[in-house]
C-alpha positions, 0 to 999 in steps of 0.5 A, a space after each residue: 063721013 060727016 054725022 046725021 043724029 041731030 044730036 051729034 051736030 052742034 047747032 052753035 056752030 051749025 044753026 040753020 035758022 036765025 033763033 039757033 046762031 049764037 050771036 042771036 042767042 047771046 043777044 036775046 039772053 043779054 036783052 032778057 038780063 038787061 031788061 030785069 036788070 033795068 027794072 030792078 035799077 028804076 024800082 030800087 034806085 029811080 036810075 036807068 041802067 044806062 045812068 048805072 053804066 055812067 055812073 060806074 065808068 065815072 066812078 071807076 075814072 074820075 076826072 073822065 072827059 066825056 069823049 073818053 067817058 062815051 068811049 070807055 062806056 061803049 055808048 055813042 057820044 050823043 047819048 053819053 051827053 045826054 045822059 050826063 047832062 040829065 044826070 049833072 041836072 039830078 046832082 049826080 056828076 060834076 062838071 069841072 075844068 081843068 085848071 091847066 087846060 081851061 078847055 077841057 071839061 072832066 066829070 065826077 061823082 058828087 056826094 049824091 052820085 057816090 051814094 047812087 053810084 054804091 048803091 046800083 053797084 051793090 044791087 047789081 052784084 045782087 042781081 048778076 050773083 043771082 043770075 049766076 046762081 044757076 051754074 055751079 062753081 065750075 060752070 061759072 069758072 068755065 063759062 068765064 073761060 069761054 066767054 074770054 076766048 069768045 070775046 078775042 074770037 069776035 075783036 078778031 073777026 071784027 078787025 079782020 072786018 074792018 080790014 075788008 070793008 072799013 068801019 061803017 058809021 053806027 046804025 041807029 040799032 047799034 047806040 045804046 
């Protein structure tokens, strides 16, 4: 016989209304992060988080084309552009060609872009160690435990998805 305490009922796998499913809940907590994150980013730094997240990805890949920049930074290939563009403008990335393939442009960090790029990463680990700060050792442990086994949950359900209806053009919500 199924249970009827409320309490007993999982309301992550069970929700009835839109504020109690996860994906809305995870949103919502990633959108509150992200926003204390951005201020801290534009006070701190003068950058956007989105120019924090290119520089990392530039950073972490030297020597990137935009289209694998845009691709490993999950943003839309317009938007990655633009910021770089903005951020080549500030001194931040280099552009250069590749003297094997004059065709192909790569991206790097200057001098200027390694100092921001140091900077952001050690504000934000700042900030995400004082974001976690309300789990204990163990909770951390567990949690990054189940958000691993929730992320190959959601690439399958996705591929499966994708299998059913084929990907669909972003929405205008999608780009970041």
């Amino acid at each position: 016989m199924p249970a009827t305490d409320p309490q007993s009922t999982p309301v992550l796998k069970h929700p009835e209304h839109i504020d109690e499913f996860l994906l809305y809940r995870l949103h919502n907590l990633a959108r509150l992060a992200t926003q204390g994150v951005g201020l801290m980013f534009r006070r701190e730094l003068g950058i956007s988080r989105r120019d924090w997240r290119i520089l990392a990805f530039v950073g972490k890949y030297p020597d990137a084309s935009l289209t694998r920049l845009a691709e490993l930074a999950a943003l839309d290939m317009v938007v990655a552009s633009r910021c770089v563009a903005n951020m080549v403008k500030k001194g931040l990335i280099a552009k250069t060609r590749l003297p094997e393939n004059k065709r192909v442009t790569v991206l790097a960090l200057t001098e200027a872009g390694r100092i921001a790029y140091e900077q952001a990463r050690l504000s934000g680990q700042r900030y995400n160690t004082e974001f976690a700060a309300c789990l204990s050792d163990e909770e951390a442990v567990l949690l990054d435990a189940l958000l691993k086994r929730m992320e190959l949950q959601a690439a399958q359900l996705t591929q499966r998805e994708i299998a059913r209806s084929g990907p669909l053009p972003l929405l205008s919500e999608d780009v970041e």
